[in-house]
HTML snippet that shows the backbone in 3Dmol.js (N, CA, C, O; Angstrom):
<script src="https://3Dmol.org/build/3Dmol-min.js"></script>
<div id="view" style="width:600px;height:400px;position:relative"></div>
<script>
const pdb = `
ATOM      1  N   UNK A   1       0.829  -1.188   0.000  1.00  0.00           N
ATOM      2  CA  UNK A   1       0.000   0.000   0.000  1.00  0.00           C
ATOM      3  C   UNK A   1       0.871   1.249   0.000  1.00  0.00           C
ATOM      4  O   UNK A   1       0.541   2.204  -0.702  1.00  0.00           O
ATOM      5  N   UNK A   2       2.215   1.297   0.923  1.00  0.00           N
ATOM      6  CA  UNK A   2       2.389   2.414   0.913  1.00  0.00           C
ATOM      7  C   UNK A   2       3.353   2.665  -0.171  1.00  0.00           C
ATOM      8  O   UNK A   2       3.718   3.829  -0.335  1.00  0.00           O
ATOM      9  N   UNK A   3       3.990   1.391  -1.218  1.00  0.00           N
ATOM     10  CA  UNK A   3       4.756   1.688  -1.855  1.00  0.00           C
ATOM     11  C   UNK A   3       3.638   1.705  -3.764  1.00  0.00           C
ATOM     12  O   UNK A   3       4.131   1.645  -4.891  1.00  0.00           O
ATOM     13  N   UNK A   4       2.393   1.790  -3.450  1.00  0.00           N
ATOM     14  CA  UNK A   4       1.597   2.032  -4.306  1.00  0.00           C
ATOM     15  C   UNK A   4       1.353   3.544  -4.222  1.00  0.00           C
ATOM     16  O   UNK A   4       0.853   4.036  -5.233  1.00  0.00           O
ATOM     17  N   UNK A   5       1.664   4.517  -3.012  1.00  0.00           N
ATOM     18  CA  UNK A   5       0.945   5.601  -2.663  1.00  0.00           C
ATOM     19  C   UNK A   5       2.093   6.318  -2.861  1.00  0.00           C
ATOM     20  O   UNK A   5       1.917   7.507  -3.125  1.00  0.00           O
ATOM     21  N   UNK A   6       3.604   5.789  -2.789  1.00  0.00           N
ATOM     22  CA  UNK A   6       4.412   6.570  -3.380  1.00  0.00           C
ATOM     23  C   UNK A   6       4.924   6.567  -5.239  1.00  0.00           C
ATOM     24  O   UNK A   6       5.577   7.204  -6.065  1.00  0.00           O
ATOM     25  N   UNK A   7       4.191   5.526  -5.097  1.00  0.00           N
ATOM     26  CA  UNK A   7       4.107   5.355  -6.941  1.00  0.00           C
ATOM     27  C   UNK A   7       3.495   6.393  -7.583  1.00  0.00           C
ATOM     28  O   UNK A   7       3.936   7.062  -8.518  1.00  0.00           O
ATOM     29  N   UNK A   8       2.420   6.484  -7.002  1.00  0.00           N
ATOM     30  CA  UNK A   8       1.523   7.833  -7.197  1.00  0.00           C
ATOM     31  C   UNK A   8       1.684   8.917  -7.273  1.00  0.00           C
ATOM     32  O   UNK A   8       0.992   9.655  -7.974  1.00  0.00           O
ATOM     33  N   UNK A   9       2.747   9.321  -6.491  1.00  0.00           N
ATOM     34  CA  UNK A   9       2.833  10.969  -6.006  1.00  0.00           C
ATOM     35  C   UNK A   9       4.206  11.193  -7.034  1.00  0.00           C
ATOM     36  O   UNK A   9       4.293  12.240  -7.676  1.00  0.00           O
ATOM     37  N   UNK A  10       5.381  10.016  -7.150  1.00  0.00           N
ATOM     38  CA  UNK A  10       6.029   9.817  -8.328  1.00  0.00           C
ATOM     39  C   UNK A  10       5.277  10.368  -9.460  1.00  0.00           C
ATOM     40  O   UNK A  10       5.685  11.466  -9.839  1.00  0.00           O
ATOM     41  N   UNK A  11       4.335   9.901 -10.056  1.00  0.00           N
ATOM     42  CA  UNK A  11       3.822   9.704 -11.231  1.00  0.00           C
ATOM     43  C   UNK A  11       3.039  11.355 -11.146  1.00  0.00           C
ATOM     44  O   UNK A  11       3.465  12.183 -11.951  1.00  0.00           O
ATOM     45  N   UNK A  12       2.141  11.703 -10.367  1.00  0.00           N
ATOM     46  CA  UNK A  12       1.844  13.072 -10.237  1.00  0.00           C
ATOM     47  C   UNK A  12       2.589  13.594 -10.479  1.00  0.00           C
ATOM     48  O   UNK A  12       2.162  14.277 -11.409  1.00  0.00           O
ATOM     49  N   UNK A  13       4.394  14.052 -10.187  1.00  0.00           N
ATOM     50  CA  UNK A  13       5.205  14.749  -9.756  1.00  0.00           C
ATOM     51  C   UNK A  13       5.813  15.132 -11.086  1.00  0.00           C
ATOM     52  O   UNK A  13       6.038  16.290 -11.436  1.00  0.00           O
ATOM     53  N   UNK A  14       6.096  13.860 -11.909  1.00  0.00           N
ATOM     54  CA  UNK A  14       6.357  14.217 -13.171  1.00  0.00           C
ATOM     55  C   UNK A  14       5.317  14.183 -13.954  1.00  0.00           C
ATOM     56  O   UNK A  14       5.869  14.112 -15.052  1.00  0.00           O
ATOM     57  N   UNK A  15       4.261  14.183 -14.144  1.00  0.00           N
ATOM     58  CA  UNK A  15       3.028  15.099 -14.968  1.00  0.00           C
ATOM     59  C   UNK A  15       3.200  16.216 -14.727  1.00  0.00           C
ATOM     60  O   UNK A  15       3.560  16.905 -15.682  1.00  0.00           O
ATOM     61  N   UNK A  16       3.027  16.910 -13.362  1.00  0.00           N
ATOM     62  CA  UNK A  16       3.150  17.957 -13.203  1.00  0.00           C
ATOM     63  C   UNK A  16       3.857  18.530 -13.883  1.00  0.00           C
ATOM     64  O   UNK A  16       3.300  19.243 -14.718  1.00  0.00           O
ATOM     65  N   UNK A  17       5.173  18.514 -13.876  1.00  0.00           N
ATOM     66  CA  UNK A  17       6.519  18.834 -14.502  1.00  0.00           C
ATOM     67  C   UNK A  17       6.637  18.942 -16.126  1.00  0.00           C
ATOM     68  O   UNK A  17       7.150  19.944 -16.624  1.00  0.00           O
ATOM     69  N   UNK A  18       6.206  18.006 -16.834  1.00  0.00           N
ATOM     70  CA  UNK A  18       6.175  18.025 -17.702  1.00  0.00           C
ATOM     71  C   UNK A  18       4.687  18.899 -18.233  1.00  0.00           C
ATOM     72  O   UNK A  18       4.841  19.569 -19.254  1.00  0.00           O
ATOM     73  N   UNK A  19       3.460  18.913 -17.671  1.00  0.00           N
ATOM     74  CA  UNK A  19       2.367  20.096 -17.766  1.00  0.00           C
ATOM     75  C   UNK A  19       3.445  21.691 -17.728  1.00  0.00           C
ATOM     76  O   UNK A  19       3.357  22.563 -18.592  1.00  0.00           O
ATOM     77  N   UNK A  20       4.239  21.740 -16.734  1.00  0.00           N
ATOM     78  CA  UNK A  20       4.853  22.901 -16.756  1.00  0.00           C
ATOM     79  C   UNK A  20       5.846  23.257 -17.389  1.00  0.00           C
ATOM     80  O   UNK A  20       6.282  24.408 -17.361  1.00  0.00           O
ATOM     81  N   UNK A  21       6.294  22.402 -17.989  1.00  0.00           N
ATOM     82  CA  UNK A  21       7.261  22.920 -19.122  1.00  0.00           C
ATOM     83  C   UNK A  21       6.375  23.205 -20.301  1.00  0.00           C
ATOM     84  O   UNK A  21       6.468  24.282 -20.890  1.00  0.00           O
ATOM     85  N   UNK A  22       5.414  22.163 -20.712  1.00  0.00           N
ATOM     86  CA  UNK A  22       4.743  22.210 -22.084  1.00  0.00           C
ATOM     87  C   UNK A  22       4.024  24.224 -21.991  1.00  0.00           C
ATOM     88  O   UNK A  22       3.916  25.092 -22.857  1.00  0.00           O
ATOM     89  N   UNK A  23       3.780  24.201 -20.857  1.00  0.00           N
ATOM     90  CA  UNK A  23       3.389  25.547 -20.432  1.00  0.00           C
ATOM     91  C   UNK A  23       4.394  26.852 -20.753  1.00  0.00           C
ATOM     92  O   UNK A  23       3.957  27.986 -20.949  1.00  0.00           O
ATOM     93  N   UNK A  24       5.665  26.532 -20.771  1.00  0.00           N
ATOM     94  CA  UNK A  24       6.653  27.515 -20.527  1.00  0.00           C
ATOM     95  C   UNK A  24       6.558  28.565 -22.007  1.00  0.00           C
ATOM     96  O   UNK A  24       6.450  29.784 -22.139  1.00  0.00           O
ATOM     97  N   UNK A  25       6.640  27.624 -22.818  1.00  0.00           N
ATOM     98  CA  UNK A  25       6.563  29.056 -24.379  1.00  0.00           C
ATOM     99  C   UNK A  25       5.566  29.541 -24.848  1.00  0.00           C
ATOM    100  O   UNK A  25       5.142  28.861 -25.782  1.00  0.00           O
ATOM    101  N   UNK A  26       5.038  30.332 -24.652  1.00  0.00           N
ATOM    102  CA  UNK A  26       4.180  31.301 -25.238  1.00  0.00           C
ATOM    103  C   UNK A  26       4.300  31.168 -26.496  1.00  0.00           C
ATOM    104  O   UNK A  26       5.437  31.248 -26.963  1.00  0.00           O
ATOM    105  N   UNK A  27       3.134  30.923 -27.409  1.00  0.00           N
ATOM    106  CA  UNK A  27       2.946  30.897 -29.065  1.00  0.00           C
ATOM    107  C   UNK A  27       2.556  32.505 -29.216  1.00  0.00           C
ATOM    108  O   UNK A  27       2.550  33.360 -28.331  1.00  0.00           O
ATOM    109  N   UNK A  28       2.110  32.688 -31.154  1.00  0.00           N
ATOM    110  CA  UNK A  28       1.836  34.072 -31.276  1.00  0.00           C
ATOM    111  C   UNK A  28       0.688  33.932 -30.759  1.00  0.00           C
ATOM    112  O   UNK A  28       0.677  34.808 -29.894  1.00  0.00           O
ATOM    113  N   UNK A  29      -0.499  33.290 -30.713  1.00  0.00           N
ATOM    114  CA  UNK A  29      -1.428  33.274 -30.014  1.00  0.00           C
ATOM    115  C   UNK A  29      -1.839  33.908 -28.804  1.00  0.00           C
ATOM    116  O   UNK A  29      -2.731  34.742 -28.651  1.00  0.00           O
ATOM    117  N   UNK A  30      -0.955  33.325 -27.839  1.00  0.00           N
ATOM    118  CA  UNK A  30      -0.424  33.637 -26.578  1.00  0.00           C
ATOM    119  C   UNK A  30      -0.496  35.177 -26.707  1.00  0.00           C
ATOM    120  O   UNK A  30      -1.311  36.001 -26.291  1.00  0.00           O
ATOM    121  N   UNK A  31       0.764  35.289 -27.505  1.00  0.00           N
ATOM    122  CA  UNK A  31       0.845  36.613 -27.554  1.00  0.00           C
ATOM    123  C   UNK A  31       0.099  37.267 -27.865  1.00  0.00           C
ATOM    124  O   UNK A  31       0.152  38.302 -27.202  1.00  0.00           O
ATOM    125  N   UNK A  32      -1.034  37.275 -28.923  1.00  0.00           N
ATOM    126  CA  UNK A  32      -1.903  37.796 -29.261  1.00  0.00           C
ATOM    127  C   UNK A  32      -2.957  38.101 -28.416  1.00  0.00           C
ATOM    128  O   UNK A  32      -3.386  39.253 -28.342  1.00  0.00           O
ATOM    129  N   UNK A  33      -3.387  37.251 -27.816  1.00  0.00           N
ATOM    130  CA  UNK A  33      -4.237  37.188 -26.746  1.00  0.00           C
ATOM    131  C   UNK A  33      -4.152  38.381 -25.494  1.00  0.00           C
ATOM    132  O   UNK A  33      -4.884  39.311 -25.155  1.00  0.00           O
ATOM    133  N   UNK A  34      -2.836  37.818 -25.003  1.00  0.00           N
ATOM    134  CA  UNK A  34      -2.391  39.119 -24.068  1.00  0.00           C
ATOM    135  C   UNK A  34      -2.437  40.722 -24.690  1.00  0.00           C
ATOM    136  O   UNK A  34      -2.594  41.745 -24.024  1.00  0.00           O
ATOM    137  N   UNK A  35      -2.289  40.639 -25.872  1.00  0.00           N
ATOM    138  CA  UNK A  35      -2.576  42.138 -26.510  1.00  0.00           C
ATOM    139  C   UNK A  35      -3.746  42.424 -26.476  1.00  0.00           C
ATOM    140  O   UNK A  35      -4.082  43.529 -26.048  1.00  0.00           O
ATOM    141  N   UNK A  36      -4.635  41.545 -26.897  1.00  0.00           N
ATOM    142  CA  UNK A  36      -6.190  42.224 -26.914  1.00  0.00           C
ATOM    143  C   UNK A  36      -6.860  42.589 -25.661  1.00  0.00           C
ATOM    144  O   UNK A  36      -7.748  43.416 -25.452  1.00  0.00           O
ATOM    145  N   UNK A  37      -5.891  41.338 -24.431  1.00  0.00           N
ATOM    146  CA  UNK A  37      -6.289  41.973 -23.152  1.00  0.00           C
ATOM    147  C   UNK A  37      -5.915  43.193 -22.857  1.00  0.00           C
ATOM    148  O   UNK A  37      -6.690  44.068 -22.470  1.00  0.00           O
ATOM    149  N   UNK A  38      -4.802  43.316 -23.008  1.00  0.00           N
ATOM    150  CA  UNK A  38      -4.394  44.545 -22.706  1.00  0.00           C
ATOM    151  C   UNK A  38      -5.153  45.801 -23.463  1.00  0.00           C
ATOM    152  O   UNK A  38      -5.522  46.904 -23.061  1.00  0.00           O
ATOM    153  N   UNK A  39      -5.209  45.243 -24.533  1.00  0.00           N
ATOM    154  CA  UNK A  39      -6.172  46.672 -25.057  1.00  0.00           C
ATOM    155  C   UNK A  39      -7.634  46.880 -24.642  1.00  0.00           C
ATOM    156  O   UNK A  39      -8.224  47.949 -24.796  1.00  0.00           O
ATOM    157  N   UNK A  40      -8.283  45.556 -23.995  1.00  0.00           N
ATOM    158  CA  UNK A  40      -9.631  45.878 -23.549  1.00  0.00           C
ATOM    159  C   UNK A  40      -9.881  46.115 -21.848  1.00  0.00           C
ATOM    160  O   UNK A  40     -10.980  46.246 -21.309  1.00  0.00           O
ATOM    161  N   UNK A  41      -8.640  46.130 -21.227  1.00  0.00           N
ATOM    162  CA  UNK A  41      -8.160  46.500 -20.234  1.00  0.00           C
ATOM    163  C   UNK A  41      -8.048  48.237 -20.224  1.00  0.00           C
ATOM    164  O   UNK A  41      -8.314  49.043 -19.333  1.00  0.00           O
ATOM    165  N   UNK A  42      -7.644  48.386 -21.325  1.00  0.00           N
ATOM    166  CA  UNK A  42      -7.367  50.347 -21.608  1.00  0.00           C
ATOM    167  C   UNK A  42      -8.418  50.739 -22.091  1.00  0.00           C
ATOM    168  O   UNK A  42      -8.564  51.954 -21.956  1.00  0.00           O
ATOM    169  N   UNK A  43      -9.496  50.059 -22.775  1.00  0.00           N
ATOM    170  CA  UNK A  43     -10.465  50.640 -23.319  1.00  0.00           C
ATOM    171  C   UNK A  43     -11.403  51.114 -21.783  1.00  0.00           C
ATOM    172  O   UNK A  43     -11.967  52.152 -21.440  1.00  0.00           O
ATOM    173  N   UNK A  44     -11.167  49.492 -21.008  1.00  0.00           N
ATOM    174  CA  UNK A  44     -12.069  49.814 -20.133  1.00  0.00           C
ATOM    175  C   UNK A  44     -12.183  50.895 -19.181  1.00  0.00           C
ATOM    176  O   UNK A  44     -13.090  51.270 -18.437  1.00  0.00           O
ATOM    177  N   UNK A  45     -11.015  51.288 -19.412  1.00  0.00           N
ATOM    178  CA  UNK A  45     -10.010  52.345 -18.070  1.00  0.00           C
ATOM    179  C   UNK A  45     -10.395  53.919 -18.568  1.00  0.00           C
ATOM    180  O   UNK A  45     -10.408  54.918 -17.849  1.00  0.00           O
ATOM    181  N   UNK A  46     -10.728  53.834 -20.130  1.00  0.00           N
ATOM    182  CA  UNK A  46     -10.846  54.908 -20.717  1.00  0.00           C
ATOM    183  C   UNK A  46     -11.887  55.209 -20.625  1.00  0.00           C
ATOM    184  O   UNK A  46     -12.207  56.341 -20.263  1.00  0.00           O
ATOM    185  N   UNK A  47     -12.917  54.075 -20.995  1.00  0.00           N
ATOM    186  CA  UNK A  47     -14.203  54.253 -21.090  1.00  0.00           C
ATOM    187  C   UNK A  47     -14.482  54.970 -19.493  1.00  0.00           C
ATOM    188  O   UNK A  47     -14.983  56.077 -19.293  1.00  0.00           O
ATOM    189  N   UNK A  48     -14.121  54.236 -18.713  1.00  0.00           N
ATOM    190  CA  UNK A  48     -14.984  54.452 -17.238  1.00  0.00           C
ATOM    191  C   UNK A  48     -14.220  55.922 -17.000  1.00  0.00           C
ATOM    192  O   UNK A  48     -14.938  56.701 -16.372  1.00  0.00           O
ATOM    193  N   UNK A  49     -12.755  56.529 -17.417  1.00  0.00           N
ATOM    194  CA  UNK A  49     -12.774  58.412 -17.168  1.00  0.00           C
ATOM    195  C   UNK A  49     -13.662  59.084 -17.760  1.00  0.00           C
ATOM    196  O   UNK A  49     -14.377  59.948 -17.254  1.00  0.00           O
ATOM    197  N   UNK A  50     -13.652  58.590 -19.233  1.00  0.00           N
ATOM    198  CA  UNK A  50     -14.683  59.239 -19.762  1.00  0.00           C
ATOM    199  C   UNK A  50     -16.150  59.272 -19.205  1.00  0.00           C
ATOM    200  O   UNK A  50     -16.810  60.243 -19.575  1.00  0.00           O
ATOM    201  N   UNK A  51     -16.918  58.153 -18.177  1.00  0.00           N
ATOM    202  CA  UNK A  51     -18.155  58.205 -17.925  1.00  0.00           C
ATOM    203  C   UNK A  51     -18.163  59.329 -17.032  1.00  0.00           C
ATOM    204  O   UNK A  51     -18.937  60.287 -17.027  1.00  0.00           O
ATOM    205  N   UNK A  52     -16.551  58.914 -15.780  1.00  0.00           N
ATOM    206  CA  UNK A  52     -16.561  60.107 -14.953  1.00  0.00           C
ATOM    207  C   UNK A  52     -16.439  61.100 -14.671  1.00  0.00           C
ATOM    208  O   UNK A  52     -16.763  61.568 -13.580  1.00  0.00           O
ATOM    209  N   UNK A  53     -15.747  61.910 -15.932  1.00  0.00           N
ATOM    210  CA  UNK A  53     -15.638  63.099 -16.117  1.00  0.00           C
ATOM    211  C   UNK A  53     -16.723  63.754 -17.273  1.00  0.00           C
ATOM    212  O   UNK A  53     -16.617  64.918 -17.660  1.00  0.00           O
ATOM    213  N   UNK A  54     -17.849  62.754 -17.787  1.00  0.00           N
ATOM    214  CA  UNK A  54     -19.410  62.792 -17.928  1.00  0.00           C
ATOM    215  C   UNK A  54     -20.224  63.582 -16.799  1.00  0.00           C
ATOM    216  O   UNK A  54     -20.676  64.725 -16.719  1.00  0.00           O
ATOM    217  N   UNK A  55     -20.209  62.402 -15.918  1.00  0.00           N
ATOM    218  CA  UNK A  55     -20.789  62.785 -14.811  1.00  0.00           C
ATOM    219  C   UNK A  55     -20.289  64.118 -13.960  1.00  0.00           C
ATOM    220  O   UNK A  55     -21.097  64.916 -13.485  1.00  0.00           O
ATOM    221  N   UNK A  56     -18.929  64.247 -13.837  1.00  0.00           N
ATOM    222  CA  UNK A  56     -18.525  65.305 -13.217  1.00  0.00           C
ATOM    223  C   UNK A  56     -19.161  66.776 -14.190  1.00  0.00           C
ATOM    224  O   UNK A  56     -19.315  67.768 -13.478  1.00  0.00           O
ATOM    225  N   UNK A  57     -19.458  66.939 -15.432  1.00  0.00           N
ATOM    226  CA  UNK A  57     -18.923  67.924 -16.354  1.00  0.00           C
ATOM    227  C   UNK A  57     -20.589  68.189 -15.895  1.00  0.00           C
ATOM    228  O   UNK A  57     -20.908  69.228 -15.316  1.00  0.00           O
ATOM    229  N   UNK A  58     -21.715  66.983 -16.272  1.00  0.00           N
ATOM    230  CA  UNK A  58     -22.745  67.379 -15.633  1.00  0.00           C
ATOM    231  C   UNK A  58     -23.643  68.093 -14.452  1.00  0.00           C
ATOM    232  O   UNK A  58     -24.622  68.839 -14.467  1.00  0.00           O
ATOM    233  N   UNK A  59     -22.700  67.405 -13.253  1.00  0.00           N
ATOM    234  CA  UNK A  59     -22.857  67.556 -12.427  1.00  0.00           C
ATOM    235  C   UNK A  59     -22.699  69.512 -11.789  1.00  0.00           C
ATOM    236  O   UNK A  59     -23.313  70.074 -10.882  1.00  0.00           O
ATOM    237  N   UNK A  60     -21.761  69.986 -12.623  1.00  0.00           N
ATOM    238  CA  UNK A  60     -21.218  71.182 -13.026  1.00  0.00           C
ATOM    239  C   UNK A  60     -22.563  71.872 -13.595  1.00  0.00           C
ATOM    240  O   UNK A  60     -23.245  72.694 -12.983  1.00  0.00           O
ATOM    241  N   UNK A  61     -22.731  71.519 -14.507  1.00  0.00           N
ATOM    242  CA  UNK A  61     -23.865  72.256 -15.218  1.00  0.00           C
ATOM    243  C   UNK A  61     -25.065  72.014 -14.437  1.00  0.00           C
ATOM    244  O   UNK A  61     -26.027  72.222 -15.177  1.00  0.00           O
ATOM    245  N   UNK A  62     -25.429  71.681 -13.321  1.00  0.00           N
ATOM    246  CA  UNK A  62     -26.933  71.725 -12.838  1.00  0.00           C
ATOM    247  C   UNK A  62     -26.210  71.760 -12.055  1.00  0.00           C
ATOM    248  O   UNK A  62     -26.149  70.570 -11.749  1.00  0.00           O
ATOM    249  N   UNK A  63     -25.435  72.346 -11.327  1.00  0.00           N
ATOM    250  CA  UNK A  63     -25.369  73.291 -10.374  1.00  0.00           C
ATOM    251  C   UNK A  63     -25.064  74.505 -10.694  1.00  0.00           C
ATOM    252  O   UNK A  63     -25.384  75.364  -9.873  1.00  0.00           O
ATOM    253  N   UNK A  64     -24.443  74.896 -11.815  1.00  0.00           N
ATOM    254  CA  UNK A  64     -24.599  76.692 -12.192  1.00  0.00           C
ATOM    255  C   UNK A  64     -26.026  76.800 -12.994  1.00  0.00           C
ATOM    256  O   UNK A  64     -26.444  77.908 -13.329  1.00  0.00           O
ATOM    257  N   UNK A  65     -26.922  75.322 -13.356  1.00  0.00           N
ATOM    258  CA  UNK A  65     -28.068  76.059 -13.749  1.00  0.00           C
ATOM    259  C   UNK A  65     -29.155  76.200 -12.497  1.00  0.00           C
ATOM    260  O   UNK A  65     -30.039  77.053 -12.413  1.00  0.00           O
ATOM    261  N   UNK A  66     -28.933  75.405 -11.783  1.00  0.00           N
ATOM    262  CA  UNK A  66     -29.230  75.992 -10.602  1.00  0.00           C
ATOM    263  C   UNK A  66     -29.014  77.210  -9.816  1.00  0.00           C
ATOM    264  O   UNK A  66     -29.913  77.985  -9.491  1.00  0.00           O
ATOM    265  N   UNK A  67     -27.884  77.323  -9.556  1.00  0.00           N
ATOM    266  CA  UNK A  67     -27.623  78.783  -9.225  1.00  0.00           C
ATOM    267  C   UNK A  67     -28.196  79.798 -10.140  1.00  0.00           C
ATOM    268  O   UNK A  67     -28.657  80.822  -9.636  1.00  0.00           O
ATOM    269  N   UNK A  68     -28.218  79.657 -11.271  1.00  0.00           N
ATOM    270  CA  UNK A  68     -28.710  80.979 -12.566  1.00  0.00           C
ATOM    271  C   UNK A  68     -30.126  81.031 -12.451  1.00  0.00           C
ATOM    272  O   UNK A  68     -30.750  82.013 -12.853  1.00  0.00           O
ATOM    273  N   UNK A  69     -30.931  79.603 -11.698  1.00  0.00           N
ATOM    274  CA  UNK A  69     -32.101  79.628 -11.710  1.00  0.00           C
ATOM    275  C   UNK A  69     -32.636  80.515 -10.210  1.00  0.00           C
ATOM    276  O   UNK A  69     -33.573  81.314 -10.191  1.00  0.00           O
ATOM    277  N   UNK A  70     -31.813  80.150  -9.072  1.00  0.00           N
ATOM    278  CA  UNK A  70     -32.121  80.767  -7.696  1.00  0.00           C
ATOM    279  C   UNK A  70     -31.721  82.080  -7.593  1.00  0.00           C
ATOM    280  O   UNK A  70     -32.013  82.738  -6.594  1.00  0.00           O
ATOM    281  N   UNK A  71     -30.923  82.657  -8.740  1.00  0.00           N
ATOM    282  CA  UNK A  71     -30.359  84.058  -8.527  1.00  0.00           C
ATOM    283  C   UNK A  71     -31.194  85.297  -8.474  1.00  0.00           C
ATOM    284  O   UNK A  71     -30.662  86.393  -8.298  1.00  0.00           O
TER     285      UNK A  71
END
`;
const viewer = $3Dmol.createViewer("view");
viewer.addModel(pdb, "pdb");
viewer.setStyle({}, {cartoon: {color: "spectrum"}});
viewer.zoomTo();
viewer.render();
</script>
C-alpha cells in the first residue's frame, strides 16, 4: 500500500513537470491574446474616465443652472 501511494505521487510529480514545461513558451497566439487583453483592459479604463468626467462635467452644469435659476 504504501509503496503504491508513493508510486503515485512519483507519477503526479512528473506530470506535473512536464504540464509545466509544455506551459513555458508562449505561441503568437499567446501573444496575441495578451494584446487584446491589454487593449480591452485600456479601453475599459478609458471608457470608465470618460463616464466620470461625464458625470462630473454634468454635475457642473446643474449646479450653475441651478444657481442661474435661484439668482
Amino acid at each position: 500500500m504504501r509503496r503504491l501511494f508513493s508510486f503515485s505521487i512519483i507519477i503526479v510529480a512528473i506530470s506535473l513537470a512536464f504540464t509545466l514545461t509544455a506551459c513555458e513558451k508562449e505561441g503568437t497566439t499567446e501573444k496575441a491574446g495578451k494584446k487584446v487583453d491589454n487593449l480591452i483592459e485600456k479601453t475599459k479604463e478609458t471608457a470608465n474616465n470618460a463616464v466620470d468626467e461625464t458625470k462630473e462635467a454634468a454635475e457642473k452644469a446643474k449646479k450653475k443652472a441651478e444657481d442661474e435659476v435661484n439668482y
